[in-house]
C-alpha positions as CSV (number, residue, x, y, z in Angstrom):
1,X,-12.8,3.7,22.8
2,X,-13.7,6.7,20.6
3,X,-11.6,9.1,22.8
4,X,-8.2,6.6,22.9
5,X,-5.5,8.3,21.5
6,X,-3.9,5.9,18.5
7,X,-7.7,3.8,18.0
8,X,-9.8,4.2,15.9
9,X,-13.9,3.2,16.0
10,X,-15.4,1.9,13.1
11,X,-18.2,-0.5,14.0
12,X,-21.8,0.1,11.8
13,X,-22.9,-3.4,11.6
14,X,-26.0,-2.0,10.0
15,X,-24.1,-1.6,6.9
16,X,-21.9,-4.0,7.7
17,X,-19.0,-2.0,8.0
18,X,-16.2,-2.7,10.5
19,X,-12.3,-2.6,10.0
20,X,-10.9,-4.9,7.6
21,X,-6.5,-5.3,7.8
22,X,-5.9,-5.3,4.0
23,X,-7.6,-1.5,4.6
24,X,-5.9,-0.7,7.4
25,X,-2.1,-2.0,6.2
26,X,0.2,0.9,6.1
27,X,-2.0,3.0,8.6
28,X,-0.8,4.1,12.2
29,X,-3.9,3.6,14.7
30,X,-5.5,0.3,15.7
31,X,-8.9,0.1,14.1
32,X,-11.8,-1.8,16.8
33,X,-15.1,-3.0,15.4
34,X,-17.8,-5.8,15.3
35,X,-18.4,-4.5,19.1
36,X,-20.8,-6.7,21.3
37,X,-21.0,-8.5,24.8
38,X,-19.2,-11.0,25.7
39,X,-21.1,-14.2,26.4
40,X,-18.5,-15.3,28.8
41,X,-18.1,-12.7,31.4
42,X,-21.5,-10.6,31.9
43,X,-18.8,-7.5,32.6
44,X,-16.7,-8.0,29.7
45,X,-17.2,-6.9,25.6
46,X,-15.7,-8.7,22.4
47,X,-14.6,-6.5,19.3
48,X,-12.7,-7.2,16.2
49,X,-9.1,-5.6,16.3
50,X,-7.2,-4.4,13.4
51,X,-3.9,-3.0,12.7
52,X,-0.7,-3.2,10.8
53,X,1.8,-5.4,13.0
54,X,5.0,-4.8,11.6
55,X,4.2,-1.0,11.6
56,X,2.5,-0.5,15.3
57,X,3.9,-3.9,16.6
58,X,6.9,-3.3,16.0
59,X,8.9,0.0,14.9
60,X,6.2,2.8,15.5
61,X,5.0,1.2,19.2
62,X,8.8,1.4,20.2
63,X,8.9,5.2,18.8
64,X,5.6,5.9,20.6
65,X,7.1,4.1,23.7
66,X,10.5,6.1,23.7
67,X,8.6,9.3,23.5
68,X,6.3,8.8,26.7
69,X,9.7,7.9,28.5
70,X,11.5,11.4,27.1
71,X,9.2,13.3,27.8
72,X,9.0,12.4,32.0
């Protein structure tokens, strides 16, 4: 997850510090945290995904999209 392009790693449960939305609003990448195994699959991990949906959801995913296409 550290080397996907657009997310961003912030897990330090330590001192307790994973992503939170009302500090990711306004902000382009996807923020992951809280990482850990899942429980139900013994191949499988659970993490705590933040980002701001009307932003990435919606306009700036369709940019990003429409730029992979021009550029093949």
């Amino acid at each position: 997850m550290q080397k996907a392009e657009g997310l961003v790693l912030e897990d330090d449960p330590k001192n307790n510090k994973y992503p939170m939305p009302l500090f990711v609003a306004g902000l382009d990448p996807v923020y992951v945290g809280r990482l850990r195994k899942d429980i139900a699959n013994p191949k499988g991990i659970a993490f705590w995904c933040v980002g701001d949906q009307i932003k990435k959801g919606a306009a700036l995913n369709a940019i990003q999209i429409a730029e992979i296409y021009d550029q093949s």
